[in-house]
N, C-alpha and C positions, 0 to 999 in steps of 0.2 A: 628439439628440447623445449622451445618454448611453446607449443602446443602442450606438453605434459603441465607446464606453468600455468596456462589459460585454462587446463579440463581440470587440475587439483582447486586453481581457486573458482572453476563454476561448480564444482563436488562440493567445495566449504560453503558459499553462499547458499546454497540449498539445502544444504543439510542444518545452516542455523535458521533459513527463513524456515522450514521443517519443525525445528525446534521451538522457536517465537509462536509461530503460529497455532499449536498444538500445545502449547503451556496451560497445566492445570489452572483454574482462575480460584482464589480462595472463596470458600463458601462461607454464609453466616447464616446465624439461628433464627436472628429476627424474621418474620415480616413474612410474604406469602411467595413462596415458592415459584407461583406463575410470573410474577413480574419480576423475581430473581431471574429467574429463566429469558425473559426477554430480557431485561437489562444485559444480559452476558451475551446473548447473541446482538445486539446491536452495536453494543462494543466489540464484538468478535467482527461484524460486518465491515465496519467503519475501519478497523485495523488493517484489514485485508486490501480494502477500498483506498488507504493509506500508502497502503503499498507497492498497489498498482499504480495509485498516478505517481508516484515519486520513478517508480521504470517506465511510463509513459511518458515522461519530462525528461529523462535521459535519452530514451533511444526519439527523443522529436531534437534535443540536442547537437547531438550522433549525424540525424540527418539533416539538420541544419547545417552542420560543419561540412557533411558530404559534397552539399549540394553549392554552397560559397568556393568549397574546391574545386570540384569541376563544372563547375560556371551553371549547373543544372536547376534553374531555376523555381521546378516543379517541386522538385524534392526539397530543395529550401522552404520552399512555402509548405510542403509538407509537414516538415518539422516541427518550424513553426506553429503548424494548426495541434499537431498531436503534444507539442509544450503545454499549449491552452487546454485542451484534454483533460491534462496531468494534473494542470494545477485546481482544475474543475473537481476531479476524481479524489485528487486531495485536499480537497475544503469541503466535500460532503463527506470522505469518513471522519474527518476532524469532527464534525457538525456528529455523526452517529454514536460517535465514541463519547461526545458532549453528553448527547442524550439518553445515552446509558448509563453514564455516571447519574445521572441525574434520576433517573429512573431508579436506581442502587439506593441513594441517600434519601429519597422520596420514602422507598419502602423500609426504610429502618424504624 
């Protein structure tokens, strides 16, 4: 029974990450099209890259906790290193997602 619990909610978390990610983004009239177009994909970039470090900060978590369990030291430090990863992978989409806004308001 709680297998069916763990496979409905990794069915919902992909089906909205599916969702979020694949969201129409509004268009505008102003300003030139090419750099509308880059502006939207390096926010689309930076989102994704958002994404990924914040589940690379969990499962370096995950095996953190694993590894202080059973006394496995490697894997501890593993974790560890893949938390750093995450939080890296998420201060450059923040930084991409910046820079596309910026890019948007520039071209208006």
């Amino acid at each position: 029974m709680k297998t069916l619990v763990w496979l409905s909610a990794g069915v919902g978390l992909g089906l909205a990450a599916y969702l979020i990610f694949n969201a129409p983004t509004p268009q505008y009239a102003t300003g030139s099209e090419d750099v509308e177009d880059a502006a939207g994909s390096a926010a689309g970039w930076g989102t994704r890259q958002s994404a990924s470090g914040v589940g690379n900060n969990v499962l370096g978590r995950v095996k953190e906790g694993l590894g202080n369990l059973t006394g496995n030291d490697r894997l501890a430090n593993e974790g560890l290193g893949d938390q750093v990863a995450g939080s890296a992978q998420q201060t450059v989409g923040k930084f991409a997602q910046a820079a596309g806004q910026t890019l948007h308001d520039l071209n208006r």
